[in-house]
C-alpha positions as CSV (number, residue, x, y, z in Angstrom):
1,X,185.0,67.3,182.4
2,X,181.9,66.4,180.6
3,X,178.4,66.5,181.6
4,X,176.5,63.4,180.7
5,X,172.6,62.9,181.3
6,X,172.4,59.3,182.5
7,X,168.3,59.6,182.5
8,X,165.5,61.6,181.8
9,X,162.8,59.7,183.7
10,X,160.8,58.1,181.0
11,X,161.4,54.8,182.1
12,X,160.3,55.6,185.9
13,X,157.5,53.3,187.1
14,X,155.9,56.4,189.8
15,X,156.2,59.0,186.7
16,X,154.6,56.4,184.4
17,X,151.6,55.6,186.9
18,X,150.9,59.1,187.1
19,X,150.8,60.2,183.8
20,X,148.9,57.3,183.4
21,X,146.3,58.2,185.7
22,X,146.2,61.8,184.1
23,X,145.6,60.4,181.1
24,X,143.0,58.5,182.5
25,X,141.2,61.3,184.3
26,X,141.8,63.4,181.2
27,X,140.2,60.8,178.8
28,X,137.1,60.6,181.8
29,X,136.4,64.0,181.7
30,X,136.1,64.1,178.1
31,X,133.7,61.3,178.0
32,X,132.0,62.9,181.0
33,X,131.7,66.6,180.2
34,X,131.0,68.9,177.5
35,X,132.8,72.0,177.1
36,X,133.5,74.5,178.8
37,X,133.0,72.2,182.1
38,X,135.4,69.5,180.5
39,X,138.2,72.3,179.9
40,X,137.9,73.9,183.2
41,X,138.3,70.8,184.8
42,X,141.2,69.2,183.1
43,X,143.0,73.2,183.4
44,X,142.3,73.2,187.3
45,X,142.9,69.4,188.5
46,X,145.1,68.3,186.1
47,X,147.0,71.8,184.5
48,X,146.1,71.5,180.8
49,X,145.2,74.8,179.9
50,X,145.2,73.9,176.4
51,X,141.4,72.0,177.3
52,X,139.5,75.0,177.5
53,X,138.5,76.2,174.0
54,X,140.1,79.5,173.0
55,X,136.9,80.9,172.6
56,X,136.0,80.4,176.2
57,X,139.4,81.2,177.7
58,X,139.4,84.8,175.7
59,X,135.8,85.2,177.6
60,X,137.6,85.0,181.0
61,X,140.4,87.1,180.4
62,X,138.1,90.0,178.9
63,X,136.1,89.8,182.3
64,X,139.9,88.9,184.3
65,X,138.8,85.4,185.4
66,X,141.6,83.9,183.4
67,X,143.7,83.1,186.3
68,X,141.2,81.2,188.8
69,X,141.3,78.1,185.7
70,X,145.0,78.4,184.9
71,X,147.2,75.7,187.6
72,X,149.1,77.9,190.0
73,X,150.0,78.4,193.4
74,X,146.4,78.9,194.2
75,X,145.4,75.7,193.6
76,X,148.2,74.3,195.6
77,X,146.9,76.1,198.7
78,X,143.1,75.4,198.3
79,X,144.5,71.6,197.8
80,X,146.9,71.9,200.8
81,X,143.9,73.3,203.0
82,X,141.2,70.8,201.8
83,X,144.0,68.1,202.6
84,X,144.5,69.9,206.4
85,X,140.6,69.8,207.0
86,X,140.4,65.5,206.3
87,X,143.4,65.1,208.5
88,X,143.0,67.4,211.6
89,X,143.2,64.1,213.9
90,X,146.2,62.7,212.5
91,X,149.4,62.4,213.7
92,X,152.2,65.2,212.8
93,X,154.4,63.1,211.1
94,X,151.0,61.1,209.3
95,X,150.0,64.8,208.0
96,X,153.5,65.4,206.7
97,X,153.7,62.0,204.7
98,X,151.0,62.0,203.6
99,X,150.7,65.5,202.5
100,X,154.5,64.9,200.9
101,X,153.0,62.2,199.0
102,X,150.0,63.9,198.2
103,X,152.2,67.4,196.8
104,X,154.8,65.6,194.9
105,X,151.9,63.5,192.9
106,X,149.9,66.9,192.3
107,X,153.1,68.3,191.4
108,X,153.9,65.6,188.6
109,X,149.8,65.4,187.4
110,X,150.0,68.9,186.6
111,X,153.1,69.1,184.8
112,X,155.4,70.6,187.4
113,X,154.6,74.3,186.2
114,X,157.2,76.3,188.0
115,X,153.9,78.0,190.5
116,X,153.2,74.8,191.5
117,X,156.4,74.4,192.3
118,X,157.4,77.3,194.2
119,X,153.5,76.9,195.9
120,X,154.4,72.9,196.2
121,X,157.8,73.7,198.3
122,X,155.8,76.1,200.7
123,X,153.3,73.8,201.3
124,X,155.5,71.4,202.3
125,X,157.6,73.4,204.5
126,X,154.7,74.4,206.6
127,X,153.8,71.0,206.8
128,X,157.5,70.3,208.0
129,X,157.3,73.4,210.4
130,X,155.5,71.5,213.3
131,X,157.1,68.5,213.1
132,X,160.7,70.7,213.8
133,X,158.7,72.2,216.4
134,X,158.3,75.4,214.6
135,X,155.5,78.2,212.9
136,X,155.5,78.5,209.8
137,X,156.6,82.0,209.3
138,X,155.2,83.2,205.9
139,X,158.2,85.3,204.7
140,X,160.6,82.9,205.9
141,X,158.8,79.9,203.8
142,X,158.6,82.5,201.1
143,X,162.3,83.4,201.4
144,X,163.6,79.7,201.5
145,X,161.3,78.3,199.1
146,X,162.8,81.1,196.0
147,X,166.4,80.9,197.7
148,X,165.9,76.6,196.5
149,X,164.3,77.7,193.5
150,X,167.7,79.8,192.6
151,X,169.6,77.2,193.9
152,X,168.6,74.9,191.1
153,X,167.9,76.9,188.2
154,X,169.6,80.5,188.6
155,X,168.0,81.5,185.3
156,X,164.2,81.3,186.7
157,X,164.4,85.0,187.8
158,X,164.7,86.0,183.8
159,X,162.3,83.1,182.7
160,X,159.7,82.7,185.1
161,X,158.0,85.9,186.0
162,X,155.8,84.7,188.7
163,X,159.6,84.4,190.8
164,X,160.3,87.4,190.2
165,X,157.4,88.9,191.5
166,X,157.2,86.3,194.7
167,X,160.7,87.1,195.6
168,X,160.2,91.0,195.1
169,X,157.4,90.4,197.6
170,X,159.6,88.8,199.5
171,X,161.6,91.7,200.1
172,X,159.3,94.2,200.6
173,X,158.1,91.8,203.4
174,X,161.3,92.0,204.6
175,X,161.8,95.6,204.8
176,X,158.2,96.0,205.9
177,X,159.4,93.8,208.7
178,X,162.6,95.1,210.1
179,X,161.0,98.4,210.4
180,X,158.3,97.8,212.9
C-alpha cells in the first residue's frame, strides 16, 4: 500500500482568508508602529517572533521576559478568558461556537505552533465541558489534550519539548492526586 497526499491546503478558501488577514494586520502594524512596539505586536497577536529585532529580543531574555512575547499557551488562555468575559450572557452552545470558531482561527493566524495547539485543544474542551454537563477538570483536560496530541504525531514527545514537560506535569498531577 502506498501513501499518497491528495492536498496540502493551499488551495483552501478559510486558510487563504486568514493568512490573508495576517498579512493584512501584519502589513498594518508595520505602517502603524515603530519598533519594538511593531515586533511585540505582530509576535503576541499574530506569532511572528521573527518581528521583534534581535537586539530587542536578546534584551528580554537577559532580564527573562522572552517568553511573555513569544505565542504560547499563555496567550491562548488570556484570549480564551477575554472571550469568556464579552460572552457571560450567552447561551452554552453560543459560547462553544463561537469560541470554536474563534480558537481554530487564532490557531491558523498564528501558525499553529504546537503550544497553541495543545493550549487550543484545552480551551476548547473546557468550553465543551458544560455543554456535556461537566467541570472541566484540569488534569483531565491536561491528560486528554497530550493523549490527542500522541495520537496524531507520536514523535512530539522527542520534538516538542513544551509536551514533554505538560505531560510530565500531568503525571505528577496524577500521582499528587491519587494520594490524597
Amino acid at each position: 500500500m502506498k501513501i499518497q497526499k491528495i492536498s496540502s491546503g493551499e488551495n483552501n478558501k478559510i486558510y487563504i482568508f486568514i493568512y490573508g488577514l495576517r498579512t493584512k494586520i501584519y502589513t498594518n502594524f508595520k505602517k502603524i508602529f515603530s519598533q519594538p512596539k511593531q515586533g511585540i505586536l505582530s509576535a503576541i497577536i499574530l506569532g511572528l517572533k521573527r518581528a521583534i529585532p534581535d537586539d530587542f529580543m536578546k534584551k528580554l531574555r537577559i532580564i527573562g521576559l522572552s517568553h511573555i512575547v513569544v505565542i504560547s499557551g499563555f496567550h491562548v488562555a488570556v484570549m480564551i478568558k477575554i472571550f469568556q468575559s464579552i460572552s457571560l450572557f450567552w447561551s452554552k452552545k453560543i459560547v462553544f461556537i463561537v469560541g470554536t470558531l474563534f480558537l481554530l482561527c487564532f490557531v491558523i493566524l498564528t501558525g499553529g505552533a504546537p503550544s497553541v495547539i495543545r493550549a487550543s485543544i484545552m480551551a476548547w474542551l473546557f468550553l465543551l465541558a458544560p455543554i456535556l454537563g461537566r467541570k472541566g477538570k484540569i488534569t483531565n483536560i491536561l491528560f486528554f489534550t497530550v493523549f490527542l496530541m500522541i495520537l496524531e504525531n507520536p514523535l512530539i514527545l522527542v520534538y516538542d519539548v513544551s509536551a514533554e514537560k505538560t505531560s510530565r506535569i500531568m503525571k505528577i498531577c496524577r500521582q499528587y492526586l491519587t494520594h490524597i
